[in-house]
N, C-alpha and C positions, 0 to 999 in steps of 0.2 A: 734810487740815489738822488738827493737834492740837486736841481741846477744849483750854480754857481750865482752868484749877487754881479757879476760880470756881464754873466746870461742875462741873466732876469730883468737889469737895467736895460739891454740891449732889446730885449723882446714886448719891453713895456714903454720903451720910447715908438717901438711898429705898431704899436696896440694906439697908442697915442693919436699917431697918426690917421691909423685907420676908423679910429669914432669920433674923432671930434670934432665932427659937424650932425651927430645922429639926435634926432630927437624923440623920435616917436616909441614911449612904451609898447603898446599893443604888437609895432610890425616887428621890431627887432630884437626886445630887451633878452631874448633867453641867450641867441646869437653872442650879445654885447656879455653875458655871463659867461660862455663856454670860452669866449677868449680870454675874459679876464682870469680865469683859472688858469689857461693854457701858457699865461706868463711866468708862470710858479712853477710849470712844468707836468700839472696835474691834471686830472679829467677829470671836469666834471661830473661826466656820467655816473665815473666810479663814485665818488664820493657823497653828491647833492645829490637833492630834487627837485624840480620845477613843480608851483602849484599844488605845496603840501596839504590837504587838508584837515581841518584843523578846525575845532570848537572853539569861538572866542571867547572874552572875558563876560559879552551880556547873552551869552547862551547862542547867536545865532552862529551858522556854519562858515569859516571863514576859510581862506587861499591865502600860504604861505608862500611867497614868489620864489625863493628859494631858500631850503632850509640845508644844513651841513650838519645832522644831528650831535648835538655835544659841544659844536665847534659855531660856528657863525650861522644868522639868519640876517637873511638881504632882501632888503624893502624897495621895490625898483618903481618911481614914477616916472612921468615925461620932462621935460626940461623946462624947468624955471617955478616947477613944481616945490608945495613947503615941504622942506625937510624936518620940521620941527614935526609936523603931521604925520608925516613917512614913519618917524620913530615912534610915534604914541600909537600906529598901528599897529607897529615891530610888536609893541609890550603885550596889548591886547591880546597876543596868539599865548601866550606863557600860558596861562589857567590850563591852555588845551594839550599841554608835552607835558611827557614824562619825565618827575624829575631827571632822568637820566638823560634825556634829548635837550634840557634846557642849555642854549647856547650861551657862550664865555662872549663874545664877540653877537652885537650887533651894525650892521654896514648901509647905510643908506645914500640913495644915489637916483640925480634925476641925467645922465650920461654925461651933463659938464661938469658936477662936483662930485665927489666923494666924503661922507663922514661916521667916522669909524668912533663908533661906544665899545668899549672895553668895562665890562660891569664888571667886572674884579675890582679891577683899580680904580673905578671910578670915574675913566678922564675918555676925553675923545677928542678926534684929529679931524681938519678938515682941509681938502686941498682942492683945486679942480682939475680934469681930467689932464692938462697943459703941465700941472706939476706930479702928477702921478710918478714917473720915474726917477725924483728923489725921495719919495714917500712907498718905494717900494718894503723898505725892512718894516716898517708897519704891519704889513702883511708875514711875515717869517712864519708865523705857527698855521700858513696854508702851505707853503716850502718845503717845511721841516725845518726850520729856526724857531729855534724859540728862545727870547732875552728875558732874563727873569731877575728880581730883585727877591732878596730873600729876608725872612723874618723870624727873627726866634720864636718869636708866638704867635706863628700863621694861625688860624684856626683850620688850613686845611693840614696843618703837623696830627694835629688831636682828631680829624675828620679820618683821614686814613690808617693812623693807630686803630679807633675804634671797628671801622669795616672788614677790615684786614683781622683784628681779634676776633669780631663776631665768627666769622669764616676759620680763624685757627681754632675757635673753641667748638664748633659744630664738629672738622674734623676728629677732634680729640674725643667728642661724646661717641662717637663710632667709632672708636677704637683703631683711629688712624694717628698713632704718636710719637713720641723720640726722637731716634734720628732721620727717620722719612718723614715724621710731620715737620721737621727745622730746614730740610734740605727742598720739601715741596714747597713750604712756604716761600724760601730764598726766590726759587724760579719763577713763582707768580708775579714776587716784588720786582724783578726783573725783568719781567715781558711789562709790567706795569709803567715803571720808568721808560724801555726800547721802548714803547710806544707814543709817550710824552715826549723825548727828548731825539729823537728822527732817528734812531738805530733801526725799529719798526718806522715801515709808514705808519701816516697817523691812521689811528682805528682799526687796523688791522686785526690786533690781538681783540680787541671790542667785536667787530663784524665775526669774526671766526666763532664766535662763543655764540650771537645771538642768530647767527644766519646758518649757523651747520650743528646746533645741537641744538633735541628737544627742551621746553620751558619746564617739562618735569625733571631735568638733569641727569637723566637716566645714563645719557652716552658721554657725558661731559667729560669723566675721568677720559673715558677712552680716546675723546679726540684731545685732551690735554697731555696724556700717554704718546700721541701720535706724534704732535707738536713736538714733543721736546725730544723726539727720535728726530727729527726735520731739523733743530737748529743745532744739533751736533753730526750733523754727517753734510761734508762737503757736497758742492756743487756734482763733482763726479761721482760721486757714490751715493747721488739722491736718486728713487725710481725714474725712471723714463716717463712713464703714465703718471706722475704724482702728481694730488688735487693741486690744481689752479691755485687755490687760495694759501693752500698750503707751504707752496712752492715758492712764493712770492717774499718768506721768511727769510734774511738770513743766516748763512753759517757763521756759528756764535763762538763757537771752541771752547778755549779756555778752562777745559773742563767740568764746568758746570752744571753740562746735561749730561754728561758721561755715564754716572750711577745709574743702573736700572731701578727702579724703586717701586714696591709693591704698589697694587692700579688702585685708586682713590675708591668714593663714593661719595656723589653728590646729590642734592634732592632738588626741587623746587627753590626751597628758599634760598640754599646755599646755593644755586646758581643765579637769584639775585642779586645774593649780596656780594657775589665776585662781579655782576656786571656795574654795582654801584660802585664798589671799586674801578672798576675800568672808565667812570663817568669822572674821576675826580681828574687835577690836574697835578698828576706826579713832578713834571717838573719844576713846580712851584716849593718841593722837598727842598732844604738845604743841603749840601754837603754834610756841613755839620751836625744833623741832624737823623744823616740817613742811621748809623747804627742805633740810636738810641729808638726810634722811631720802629724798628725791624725785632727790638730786644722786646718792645711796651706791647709788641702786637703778640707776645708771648707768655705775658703775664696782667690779667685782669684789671690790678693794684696800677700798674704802670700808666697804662692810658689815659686815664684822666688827670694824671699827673705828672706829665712828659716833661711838664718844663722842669719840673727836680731831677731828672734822671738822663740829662744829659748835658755839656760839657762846651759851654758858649764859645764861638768863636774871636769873642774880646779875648776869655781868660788862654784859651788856647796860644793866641795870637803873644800875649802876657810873656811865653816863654818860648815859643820861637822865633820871636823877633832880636833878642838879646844873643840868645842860642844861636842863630846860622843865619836870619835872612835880613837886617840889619847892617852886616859886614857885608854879604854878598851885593846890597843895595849900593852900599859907598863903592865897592870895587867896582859896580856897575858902571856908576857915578864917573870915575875918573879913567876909564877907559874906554866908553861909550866912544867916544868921536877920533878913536885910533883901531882901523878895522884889522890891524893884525893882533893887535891884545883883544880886542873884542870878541875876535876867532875864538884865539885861544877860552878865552874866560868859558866863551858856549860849549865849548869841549869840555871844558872841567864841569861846569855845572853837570853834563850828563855822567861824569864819573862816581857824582855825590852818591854818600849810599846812608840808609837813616835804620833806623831799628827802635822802635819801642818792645821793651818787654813785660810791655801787662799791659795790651793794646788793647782790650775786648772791643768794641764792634771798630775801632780803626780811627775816631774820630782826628786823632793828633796825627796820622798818619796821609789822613784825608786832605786837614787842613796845610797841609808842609808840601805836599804834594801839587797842592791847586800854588799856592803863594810861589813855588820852581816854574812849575809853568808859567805864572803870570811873569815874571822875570824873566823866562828864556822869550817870551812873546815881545817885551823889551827891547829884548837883546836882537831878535829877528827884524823888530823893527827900523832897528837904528844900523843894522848889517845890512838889510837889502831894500829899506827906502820905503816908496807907496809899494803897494801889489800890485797894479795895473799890469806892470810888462812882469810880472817876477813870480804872481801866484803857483802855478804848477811847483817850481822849485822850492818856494817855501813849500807847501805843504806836504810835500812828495819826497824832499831832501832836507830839512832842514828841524826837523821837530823831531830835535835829538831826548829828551827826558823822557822817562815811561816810567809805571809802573812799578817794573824790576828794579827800580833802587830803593825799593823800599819794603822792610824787614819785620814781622809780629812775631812774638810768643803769644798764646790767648790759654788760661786752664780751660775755661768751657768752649765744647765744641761748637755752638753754634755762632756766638759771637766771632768767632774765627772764621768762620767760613762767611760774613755777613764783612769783614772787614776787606775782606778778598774783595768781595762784590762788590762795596761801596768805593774802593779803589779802582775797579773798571770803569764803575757811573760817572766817577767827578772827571778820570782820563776823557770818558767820551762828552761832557760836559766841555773842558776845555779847546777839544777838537773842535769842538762846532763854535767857540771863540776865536778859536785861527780860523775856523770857514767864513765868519763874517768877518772877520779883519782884513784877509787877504785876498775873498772872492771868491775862492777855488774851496769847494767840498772834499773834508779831512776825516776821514774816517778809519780807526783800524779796527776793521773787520776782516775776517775772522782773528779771534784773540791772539795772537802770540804770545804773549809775554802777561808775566801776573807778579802779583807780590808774593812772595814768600810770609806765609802766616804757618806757624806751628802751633799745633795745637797740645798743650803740657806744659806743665807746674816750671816756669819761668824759673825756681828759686832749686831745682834739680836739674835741671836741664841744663846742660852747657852750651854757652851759647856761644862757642866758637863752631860751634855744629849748625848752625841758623846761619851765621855770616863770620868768615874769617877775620878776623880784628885787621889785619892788612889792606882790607879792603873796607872797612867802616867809615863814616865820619860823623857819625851823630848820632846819641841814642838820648831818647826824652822820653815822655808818657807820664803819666798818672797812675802810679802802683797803687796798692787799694793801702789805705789808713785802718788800721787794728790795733788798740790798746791791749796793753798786756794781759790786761783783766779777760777782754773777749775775746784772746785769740783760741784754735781750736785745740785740740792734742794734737793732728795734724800741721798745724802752721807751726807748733811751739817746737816741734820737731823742726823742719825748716830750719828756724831761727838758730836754733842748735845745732846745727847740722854749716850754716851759714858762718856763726860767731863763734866758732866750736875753741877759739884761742884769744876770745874778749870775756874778761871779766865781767860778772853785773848785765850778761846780755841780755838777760832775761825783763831786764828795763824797759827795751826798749820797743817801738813799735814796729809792727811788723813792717813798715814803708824803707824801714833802716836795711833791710836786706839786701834791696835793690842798690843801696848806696855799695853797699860791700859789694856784691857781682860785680856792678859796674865797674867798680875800684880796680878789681882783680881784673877783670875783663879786659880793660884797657890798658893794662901792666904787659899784657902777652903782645900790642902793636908797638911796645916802645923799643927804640933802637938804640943802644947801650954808645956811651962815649967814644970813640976810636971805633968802633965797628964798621965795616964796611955794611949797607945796608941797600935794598933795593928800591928805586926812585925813579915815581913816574909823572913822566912833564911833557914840555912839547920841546922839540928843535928848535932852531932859525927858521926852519921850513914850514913848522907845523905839523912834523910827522913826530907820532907819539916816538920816547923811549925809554926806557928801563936802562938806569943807569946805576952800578955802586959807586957809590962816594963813600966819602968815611964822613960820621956827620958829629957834631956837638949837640948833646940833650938841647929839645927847648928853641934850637939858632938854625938858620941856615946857611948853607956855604957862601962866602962871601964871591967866590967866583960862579955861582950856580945860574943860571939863568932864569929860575924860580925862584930866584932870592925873596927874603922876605920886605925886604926891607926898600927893595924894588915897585910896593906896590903891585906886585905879581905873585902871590905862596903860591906855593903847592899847597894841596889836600891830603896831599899822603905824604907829611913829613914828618921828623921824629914825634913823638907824642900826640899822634894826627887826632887822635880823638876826642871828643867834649862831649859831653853829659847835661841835660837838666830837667829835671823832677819836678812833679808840684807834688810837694809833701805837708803833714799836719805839724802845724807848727813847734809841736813838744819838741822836736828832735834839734830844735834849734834853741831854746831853752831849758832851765832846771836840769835834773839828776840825767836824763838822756843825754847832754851834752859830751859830760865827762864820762861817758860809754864808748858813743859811739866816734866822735872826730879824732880823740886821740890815735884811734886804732885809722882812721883816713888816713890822719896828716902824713902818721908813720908811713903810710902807702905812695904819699906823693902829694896826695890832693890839694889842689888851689883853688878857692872858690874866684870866679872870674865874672858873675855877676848874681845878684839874687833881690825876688821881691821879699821883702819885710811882709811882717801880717797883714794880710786882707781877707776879706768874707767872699768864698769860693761861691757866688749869689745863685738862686735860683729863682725862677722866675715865677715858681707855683708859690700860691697861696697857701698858709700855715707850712709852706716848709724852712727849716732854719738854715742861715748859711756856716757853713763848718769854714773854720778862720785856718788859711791855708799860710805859708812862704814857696819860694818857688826858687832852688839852688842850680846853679851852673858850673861845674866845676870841671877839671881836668888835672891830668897827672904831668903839665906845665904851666908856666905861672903864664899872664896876661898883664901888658904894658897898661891897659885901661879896662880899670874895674868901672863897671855899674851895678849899682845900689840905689832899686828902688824903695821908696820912701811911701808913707799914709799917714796923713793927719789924724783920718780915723780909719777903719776898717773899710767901711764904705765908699770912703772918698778917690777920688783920682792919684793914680802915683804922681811924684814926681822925683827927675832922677839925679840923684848926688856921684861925683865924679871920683872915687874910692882909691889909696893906695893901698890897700889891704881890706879885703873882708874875712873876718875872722867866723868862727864857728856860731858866733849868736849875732852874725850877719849886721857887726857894727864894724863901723871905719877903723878898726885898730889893728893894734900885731894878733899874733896867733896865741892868746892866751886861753887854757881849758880849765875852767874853778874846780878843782879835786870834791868830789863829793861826799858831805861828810853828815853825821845824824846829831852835831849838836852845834849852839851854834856859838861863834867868832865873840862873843861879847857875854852881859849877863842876863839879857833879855829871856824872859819867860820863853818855852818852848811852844810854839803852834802843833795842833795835834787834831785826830779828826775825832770826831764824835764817834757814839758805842754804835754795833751793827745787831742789832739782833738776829737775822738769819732765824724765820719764825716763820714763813709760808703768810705772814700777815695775823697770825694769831694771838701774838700780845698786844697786838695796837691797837686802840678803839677808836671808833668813831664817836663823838660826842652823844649821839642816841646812843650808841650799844653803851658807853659807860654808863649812863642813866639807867638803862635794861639791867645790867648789871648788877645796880648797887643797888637798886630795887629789888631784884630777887636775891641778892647775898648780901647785904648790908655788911658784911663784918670785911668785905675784901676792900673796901675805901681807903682804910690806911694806905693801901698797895697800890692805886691809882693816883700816877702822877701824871703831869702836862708833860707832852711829849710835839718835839716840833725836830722836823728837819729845813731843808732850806727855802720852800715855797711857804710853810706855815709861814716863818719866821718873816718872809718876807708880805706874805700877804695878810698875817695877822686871823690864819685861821687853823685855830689848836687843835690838836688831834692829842689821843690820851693813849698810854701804854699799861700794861699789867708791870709794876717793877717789883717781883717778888721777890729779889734781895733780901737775904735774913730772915723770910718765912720761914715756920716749920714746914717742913714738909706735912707732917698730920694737920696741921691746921689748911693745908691748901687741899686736903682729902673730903675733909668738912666742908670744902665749898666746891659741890657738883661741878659747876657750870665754868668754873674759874679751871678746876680739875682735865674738865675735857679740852680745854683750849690749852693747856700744855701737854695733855696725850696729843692732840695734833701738831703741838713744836714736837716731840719727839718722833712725831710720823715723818714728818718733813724734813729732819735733818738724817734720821736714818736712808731716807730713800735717796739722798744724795752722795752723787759719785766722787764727791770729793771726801778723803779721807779725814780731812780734819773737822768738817761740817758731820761725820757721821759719831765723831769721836767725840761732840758737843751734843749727839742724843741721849746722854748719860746725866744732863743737867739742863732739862726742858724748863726748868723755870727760869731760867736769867738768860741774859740777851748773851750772845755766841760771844762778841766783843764787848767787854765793859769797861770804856773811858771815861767813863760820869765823873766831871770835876767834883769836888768836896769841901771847893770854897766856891767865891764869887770868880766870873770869866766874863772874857771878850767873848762874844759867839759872830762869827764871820760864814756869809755862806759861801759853799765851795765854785756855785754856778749862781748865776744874775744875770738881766736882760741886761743888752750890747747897751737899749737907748739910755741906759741910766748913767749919769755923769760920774756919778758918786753909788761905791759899791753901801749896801746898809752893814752897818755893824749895830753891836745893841752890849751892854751889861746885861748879864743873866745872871741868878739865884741858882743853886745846888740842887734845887727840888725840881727844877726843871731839865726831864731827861734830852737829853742833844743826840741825834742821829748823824750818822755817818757824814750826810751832806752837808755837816756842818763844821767847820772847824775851832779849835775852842781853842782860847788861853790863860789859865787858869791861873790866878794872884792879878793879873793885869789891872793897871791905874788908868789914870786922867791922863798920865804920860801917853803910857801906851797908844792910848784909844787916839788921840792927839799924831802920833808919829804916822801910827795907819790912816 
């Protein structure tokens, strides 16, 4: 266990003392080393080595003064000696370590100064031996502290993706896979992390792997088999005789190592590549990053493209801040410097409970999580002053938030069980921010307490069975976005099953289901007008209690002590619930509108703030950003809407101060446009272009029409210019068969024209849809035919973000228009002019 920064200041002020007047490398310097560990609380013995040697950069045999394999290398001369010198020696040894032994930390020191390079970061500190005991947290990642700034596109995000893959994909080639290869994998991420982040000493899990198992990996499963017997059996129920090194582990709990799980196989390679894994520096992972990170190390595709496949903590932040931590900041705000609200407010905050249900690896649950805690750190602060006199009680009494208030549904198993984990990491992440805030080492080990993740179809599941709506206060996440077009027969089912009393359901996207759940969801904590209802607050004293009142929807009792109006709510008052989603934009526009919010409003629902269009960004190259809104709503109204604003997709909100936000999340009443198929005026009708549904076998490429007409000359008639909405935009034609009004006998005469419509009838036959099979009856004409029969507007359906101006064009009859394109057929000067 880490001393305390209490300690450490106190042990580095005696150290202080006791060398600073030493000068001589040669008599003392190993001495002058073993104390300076012994201020951290560590041994050197265990860890370093005096006098490593080591091949230098120009070949000849060189003496590392002390090396901390992985971690720091210390260049020790005599006093008044160059330290610029000292460090170009430090560099010189690199050529001769293994990438795995190359240190993060180089330290140079002639006994009066110290100066510390951090080759990560790039920066270095320099103090002399006289200021050492305010320059102690410099040193934290020899403690077990470690302060880390994080980065959405670390390169060591895509460094441990890749090593960690190499390793899940070796396993899988041996026929190690499912659900033991998702649940082994979890536990290695895990000892990975404990050992970065001070749960393990450092190097621990490192030394155990290279110091007690063969380099062929022959025994590796079995001492990683052992291992994860050691960190789920307590102190008392470990062998009496168990290895030393072994022993030295934590009991982890939390049921993590519980499962027995069939005994691995490792070889050579794969037990380098688990040791290069253990070379990296995990706690430089973000929060925000750990599920996606754990997901990519299980799919190939994923890894090198990490940053599209997970879920920034800007946009995160986007809708929890509007959502819950926002208000709980003002409340902070204005009862900070009165210690009896203050009390209370730290009390509720531990009450809060959150649930996402379609959390897959946890990330919104991660980030809601760290941002409570940063808040109750706050609130600890401004309750009990410095830590000098107070550390023990804060850390031991007073770090009320955990884990258990917070709630997943996941469909797949493994991201569920990785959202579990990732919710221990960032807990123990935070503890070691109360450890260096307050002095005193925070740690809960063994686990108590976890989140609840359930693993199952979120949209069947009832989720009063996950958490009692009585006890909720917040449900968000990111449900997945599905067009009606690509939903499954299983999702459409869902939806059906969801909207089973909406008309037109079938409209809408599947992200609309979670709106309905929630809806209904939250309907089962509302407390009906005149009911007596159960209500939990504090006394005068500060002793909880459950009291009935009779309550008004929406209001609180004007004699209550948790009034609202008081600048004190309750959390569990009528309508306690709120809601916010980041969903795909349709549902707030066009024919989805008049689907889905009628069947809301009817429900209750008040939207109480929401962002407008934005590009949900990714930070991978060639990936596109899907243009998201993000709603907040509840089943009572709210005195102040926020609605945020974008100039363009891209650009920064900004936020407008709302008396209503209505269903297309403009400032007005609650109106819903009835959806109808023609339109308000006499304007020509917009329509999409024809589909052929052809496996690609009408369309030509400008060589194969050439091929063609070459060897059948008589099928020219029958080849028209065919553009959908990239030609049309980039001016590069492509051609179609448009056999309309051929004889059949005349398309028998041309072989090759012949085969390429037995393949439209192979293709539409083989398909599972009924109506595409009932269109193999008529292999020459395209499945949908809207081909205008005068002059049109031709409009494409999709266009790049950067263009100012979407392109339109006049098109001729003889030019066939695909699906992607939208057409208006008679349309003028006018027209073109209004679009």
């Amino acid at each position: 266990m880490p001393l305390s920064w209490n300690e450490i200041k106190d042990r580095a002020l005696k150290f202080t003392h006791e060398w600073a007047d030493e000068s001589s490398e040669d008599a003392e310097a190993k001495s002058f080393w073993d104390a300076f560990f012994n201020v951290f609380g560590v041994s050197r013995r265990r860890v370093a080595t005096f006098e490593q040697p080591v091949k230098k950069s120009d070949g000849h045999d060189g003496y590392i003064d002390l090396l901390w394999r992985g971690i720091i290398l210390v260049e020790h001369k005599s006093r008044g000696k160059n330290l610029d010198r000292a460090f170009q020696q430090a560099k010189d040894y690199f050529p001769g370590l293994k990438d795995i032994d190359l240190p993060r930390y180089i330290l140079v020191s002639d006994f009066a100064r110290f100066r510390l390079y951090d080759l990560e970061e790039n920066s270095q500190q320099e103090f002399t031996i006289k200021e050492f005991y305010k320059n102690v947290k410099l040193f934290g990642f020899i403690a077990g502290y470690q302060t880390t700034s994080y980065k959405d596109q670390d390169p060591a995000n895509i460094k441990a993706a890749e090593r960690m893959g190499k390793l899940h994909d070796k396993l899988k080639a041996i026929g190690y896979e499912g659900h033991d290869l998702e649940v082994y994998l979890v536990r290695l991420l895990f000892c990975l992390f404990a050992e970065d982040t001070s749960i393990f000493e450092r190097r621990l899990f490192q030394d155990l792997i290279e110091q007690r198992t063969a380099e062929d990996g022959s025994d590796l499963a079995m001492r990683l088999e052992q291992l994860f017997q050691v960190l789920d059996a307590s102190q008392e129920k470990r062998l009496k005789n168990l290895d030393e090194q072994l022993a030295a582990f934590p009991y982890v709990n939390g049921s993590l190592f519980k499962e027995r799980l069939p005994m691995a196989s490792f070889d050579t390679e794969m037990r380098e590549n688990l040791l290069l894994c253990c070379a990296l520096d995990w706690s430089r992972i973000s929060p925000a990053i750990f599920g996606a990170l754990f997901q990519s190390v299980m799919d190939q595709k994923l890894r090198r493209n990490l940053g599209a496949h997970y879920t920034t903590e800007k946009n995160i932040l986007k809708l929890i801040k509007p959502l819950f931590l926002d208000e709980l900041r003002a409340e902070f705000e204005r009862v900070k410097n009165q210690p009896k609200k203050l009390y209370d407010f730290h009390q509720r905050l531990a009450k809060l409970k959150f649930l996402d249900p379609a959390c897959g690896c946890g990330n919104f649950l991660v980030i809601a999580y760290r941002e409570l805690r940063l808040l109750e750190l706050d609130v600890i602060r401004s309750l009990y002053g410095k830590a000098q006199s107070t550390s023990i009680d804060v850390a031991e009494l007073n770090i009320l938030c955990d884990v258990d208030q917070f709630y997943g549904i996941e469909i797949e198993e493994f991201p569920a069980q990785i959202a579990q984990t990732a919710l221990w990491l960032v807990d123990h992440q935070m503890n070691m921010r109360v450890s260096e805030e307050f002095g005193s080492y925070f740690v809960r080990l063994p686990l108590k307490k976890s989140a609840k993740i359930v693993h199952g179809n979120a949209l069947r599941l009832d989720w009063c069975e996950v958490v009692a709506p009585a006890e909720l206060s917040y449900i968000l996440g990111n449900p997945p976005f599905i067009g009606k077009t690509y939903q499954t027969a299983e999702q459409k089912a869902d939806m059906e099953r969801i909207f089973h009393d909406v008309k037109s359901a079938g409209l809408l996207d599947y992200v609309a289901a979670w709106y309905r759940k929630a809806a209904d969801y939250m309907s089962n904590s509302v407390i009906p007008a005149g009911i007596a209802g159960i209500h939990d607050c504090m006394d005068a004293g500060g002793r909880e209690t459950r009291e009935q009142l009779p309550r008004t929807p929406g209001k609180a009792s004007a004699s209550h002590p948790c009034d609202l109006d008081s600048g004190n709510p309750c959390w569990n008052d009528a309508y306690p619930i709120k809601t916010a989603f980041v969903s795909t934009n349709s549902i707030t526009q066009g024919e989805q509108v008049g689907v889905l919010w009628p069947d809301l409003l009817r429900r209750g629902a008040k939207i109480h703030f929401a962002h407008r269009t934005f590009q949900w960004s990714s930070e991978a190259r060639g990936k596109a950003g899907v243009h998201c809104v993000i709603v907040g709503f509840a089943l009572h109204d709210a005195t102040d809407k926020r609605l945020f604003d974008y100039e363009t997709v891209q650009s920064e909100a900004h936020e407008i101060k709302a008396k209503n936000i209505n269903s297309y999340l403009v400032d007005a009443s609650d109106v819903v446009l009835p959806n109808r198929t023609s339109s308000v005026s006499q304007a020509p009708r917009v329509l999409f272009g024809s589909k052929p549904t052809d496996g690609g076998h009408l369309i030509l490429t400008h060589r194969e029409m050439k091929s063609l007409i070459d060897v059948e000359p008589e099928v020219a008639p029958f080849i028209r210019a065919y553009l959908s909405a990239e030609e049309f935009i980039n001016g590069e034609p492509r051609y179609c068969l448009w056999l309309k009004g051929c004889p059949p006998g005349q398309i028998r005469q041309m072989p090759k024209t012949l085969e390429r419509v037995e393949k439209v009838r192979q293709f539409r036959q083989a398909s599972t849809k009924q109506a595409t099979k009932k269109d193999a009856s008529k292999p020459s004409v395209f499945a949908e035919d809207r081909q205008p029969t005068q002059n049109f507007l031709a409009i494409p359906k999709t266009s790049s973000e950067r263009r100012s101006w979407i392109p339109i064009g006049f098109m001729t009859p003889d030019v066939v228009v695909a699906s992607e394109l939208f057409t208006i057929q008679g349309a003028n000067i006018y027209h073109f002019g209004v679009l």
